[in-house]
N, C-alpha and C positions, 0 to 999 in steps of 0.2 A: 172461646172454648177453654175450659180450664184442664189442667192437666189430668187431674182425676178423670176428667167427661172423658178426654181422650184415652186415656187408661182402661177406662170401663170399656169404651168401644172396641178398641182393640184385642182384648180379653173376650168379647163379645164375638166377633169373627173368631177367634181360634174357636172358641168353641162347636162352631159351627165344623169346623174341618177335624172330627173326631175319625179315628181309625174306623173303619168296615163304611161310610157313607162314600156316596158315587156321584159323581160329574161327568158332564161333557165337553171335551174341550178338543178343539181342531178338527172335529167329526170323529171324535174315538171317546170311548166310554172309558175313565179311572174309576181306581178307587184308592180311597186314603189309607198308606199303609202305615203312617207314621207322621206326627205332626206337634209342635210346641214353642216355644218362647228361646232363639237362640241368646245366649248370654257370653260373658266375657269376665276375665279377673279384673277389668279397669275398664269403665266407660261400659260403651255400648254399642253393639255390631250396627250396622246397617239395614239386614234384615230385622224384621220386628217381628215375622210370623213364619215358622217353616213348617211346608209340607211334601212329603213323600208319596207321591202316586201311582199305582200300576195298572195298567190296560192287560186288557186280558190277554195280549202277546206276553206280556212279563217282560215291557218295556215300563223301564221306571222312569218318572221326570218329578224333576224338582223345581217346585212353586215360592222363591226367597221372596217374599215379598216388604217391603218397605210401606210402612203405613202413615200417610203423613195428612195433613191438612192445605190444601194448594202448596206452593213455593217455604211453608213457616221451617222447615228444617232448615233453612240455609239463612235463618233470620241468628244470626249470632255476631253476639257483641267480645268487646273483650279479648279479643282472639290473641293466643301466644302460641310460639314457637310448635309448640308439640300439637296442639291444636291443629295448625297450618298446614304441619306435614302430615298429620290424618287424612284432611279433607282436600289435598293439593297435591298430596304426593312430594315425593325427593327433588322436585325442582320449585318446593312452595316459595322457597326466598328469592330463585328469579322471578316469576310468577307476580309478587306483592312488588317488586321493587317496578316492573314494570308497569303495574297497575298506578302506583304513586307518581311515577316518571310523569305517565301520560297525560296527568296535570299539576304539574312543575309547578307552570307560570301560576297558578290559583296559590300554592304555597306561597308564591314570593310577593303577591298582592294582596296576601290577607296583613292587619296589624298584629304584631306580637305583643304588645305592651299598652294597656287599657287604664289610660288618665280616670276616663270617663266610661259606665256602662255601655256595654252595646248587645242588642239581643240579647241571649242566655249569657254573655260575658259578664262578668260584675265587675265593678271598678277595682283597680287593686292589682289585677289580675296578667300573669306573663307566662306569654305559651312555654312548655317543656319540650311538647311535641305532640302531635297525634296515633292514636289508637286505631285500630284496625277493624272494622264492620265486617261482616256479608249480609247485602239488604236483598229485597227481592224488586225493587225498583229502584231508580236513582235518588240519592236522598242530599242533598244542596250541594252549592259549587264542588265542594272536598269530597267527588265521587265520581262513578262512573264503570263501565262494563269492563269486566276481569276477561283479559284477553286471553281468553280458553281455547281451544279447538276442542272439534267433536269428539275427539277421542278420552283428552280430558275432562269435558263434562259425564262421559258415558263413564270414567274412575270414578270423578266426583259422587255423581248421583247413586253408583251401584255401591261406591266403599271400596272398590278393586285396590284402592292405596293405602287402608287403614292397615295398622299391624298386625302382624300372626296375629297373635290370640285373638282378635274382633275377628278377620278373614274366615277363621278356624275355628268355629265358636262349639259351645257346648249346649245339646240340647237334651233339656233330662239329663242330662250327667253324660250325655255322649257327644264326644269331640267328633264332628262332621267338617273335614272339608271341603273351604270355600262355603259354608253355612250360612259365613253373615254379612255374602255378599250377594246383594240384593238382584234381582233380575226381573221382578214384578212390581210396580207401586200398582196402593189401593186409594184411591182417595177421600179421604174421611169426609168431604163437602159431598159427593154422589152414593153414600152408602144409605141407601132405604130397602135392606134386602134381611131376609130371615131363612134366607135356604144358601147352602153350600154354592149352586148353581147360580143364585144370582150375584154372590159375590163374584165368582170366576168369569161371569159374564162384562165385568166392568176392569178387571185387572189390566192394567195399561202395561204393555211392555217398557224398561227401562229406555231400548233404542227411540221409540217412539215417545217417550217421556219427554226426550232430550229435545224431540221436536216441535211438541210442543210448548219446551220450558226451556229454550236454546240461549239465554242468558241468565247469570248471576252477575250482581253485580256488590262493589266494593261501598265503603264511605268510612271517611277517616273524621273522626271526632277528638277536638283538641282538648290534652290535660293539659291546664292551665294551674301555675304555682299563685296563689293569693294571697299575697305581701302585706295586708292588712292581719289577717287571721293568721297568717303563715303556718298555712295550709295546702294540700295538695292530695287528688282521689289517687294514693295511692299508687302502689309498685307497677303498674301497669306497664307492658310491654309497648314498644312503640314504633309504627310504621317508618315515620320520619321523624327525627326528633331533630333540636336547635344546640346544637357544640355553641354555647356561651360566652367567649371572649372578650378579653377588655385589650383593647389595641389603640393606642395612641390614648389614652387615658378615656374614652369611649366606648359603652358596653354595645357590642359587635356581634349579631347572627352568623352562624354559619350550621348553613342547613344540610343534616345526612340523612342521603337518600338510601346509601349502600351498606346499608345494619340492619334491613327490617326484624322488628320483634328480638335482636339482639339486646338489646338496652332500654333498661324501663326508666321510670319516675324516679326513682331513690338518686341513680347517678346522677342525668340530667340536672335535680334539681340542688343536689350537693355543690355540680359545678356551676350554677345559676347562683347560691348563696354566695360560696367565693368571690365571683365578679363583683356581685355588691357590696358585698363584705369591702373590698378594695379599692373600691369608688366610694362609698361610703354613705351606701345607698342603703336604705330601712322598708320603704315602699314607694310606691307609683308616685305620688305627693313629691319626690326629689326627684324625679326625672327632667330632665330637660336636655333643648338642646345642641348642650355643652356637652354632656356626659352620655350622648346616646351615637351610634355610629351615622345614624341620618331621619330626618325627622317624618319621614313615611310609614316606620314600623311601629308608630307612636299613634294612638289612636285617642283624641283631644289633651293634643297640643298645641 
């Protein structure tokens, strides 16, 4: 689905929830007293759709809802620092470190340094460090489920950790708090509906969201510096990254676990040039070894 599709659709449901139309919902009759597109100075709330409804007590409740396609929200790549503590909250950097921790040993059995091709690795090629995913399934060895509790998936999924201004967002031009934080998902795969009523009939609570959808999971994808082209995808932030060393005239791993998203590309790979630089090393082609700290992290040698 392409984002315009989804854009359309979404636009498509608000319109439905126009002021003076009526629902039923828990055995009580509303009606929409207020309703639109909550927004923010930077990024994007959590809610995608808010509406204001009154029952004829002149009991109001609010419908935040989060409009998504299955699990695709929590499909992001790239993730940095400010990112992390959106969607994680103030404890995102223990949170990542222990996600990385929990397979160490897959860090320390992969190759860093590529003689020869290997899968998407092309020859040439010397890890910097990995980058930081959230997939919605486990996606190879360098992955695995983000050791949440329910409470923080119930932040995660509603936005309860995003900053003021998302939390607080602005709808119409009116600041409503907690607006854009979400309390209803809709799910864009089950919408075949053209009345107010059938949307609200499918509205999934966030708690029950959570039990349905009681994992997310991580996957760290390695930037790798390319010695032939000397080249590298850029400043990227990075999970775990490889501190470079030359010790005993031997270029030396040492792997940080306790930086996540601290330290991208640019540094990593300045102190990666230096070691060669010093060795007197150009590309993979001079590797051997003599000048490597052990012949395991060497992938056709």
């Amino acid at each position: 689905m392409s984002k315009a599709a989804f854009g359309a659709a979404e636009r498509a449901v608000l319109a439905l929830f126009k002021p003076g139309e009526y629902f039923e919902y828990h055995g009580q009759r509303y009606r929409v007293k207020f309703s639109g597109k909550p927004t923010c100075s930077d990024g994007e709330p959590k809610t995608d759709i808010y509406v204001l409804a009154e029952n004829a007590y002149g009991d109001k409740r609010e419908f935040k809802i989060s409009f998504k396609k299955e699990n695709a929200d929590f499909l992001e790549n790239k993730i940095s620092a400010k990112r992390a503590s959106q969607i994680l909250g103030e404890n995102w950097a223990d949170i990542i470190m222990a996600s990385t921790l929990s397979i160490k040993q897959e860090f320390y059995s992969r190759p860093l340094i590529y003689k020869e091709s290997y899968a998407r690795t092309e020859c040439g090629s010397i890890t910097l460090g990995w980058k930081f995913e959230f997939v919605n399934k486990p996606g190879g060895h360098l992955s695995g489920r983000m050791p949440l509790t329910r409470e923080q998936l119930l932040d995660v999924y509603s936005g309860a950790n995003l900053s003021p201004d998302k939390r607080n967002a602005s709808v119409d031009g009116v600041k409503i708090p907690n607006s854009g934080v979400a309390n209803y998902v809709l799910m864009y795969d089950k919408i075949s509906s053209d009345t107010v009523q059938k949307i609200v009939n499918i509205l999934i609570p966030v708690e029950n969201y959570v039990e349905m959808y009681p994992d997310i999971f991580f996957a760290c994808k390695a930037l790798n510096y390319r010695t032939f082209s000397q080249k590298y995808d850029g400043n990227r932030p990075l999970s775990v990254y490889i501190n470079w060393r030359v010790e005993n005239g031997r270029l030396t791993p040492h792997f940080v676990f306790d930086e996540p998203l601290k330290v991208g590309g640019d540094a990593v790979a300045k102190n990666l040039l230096y070691c060669l630089k010093t060795l007197g090393i150009n590309n993979t082609d001079q590797i051997n070894i003599s000048n490597v700290s052990c012949s395991e992290i060497v992938y056709g040698l």
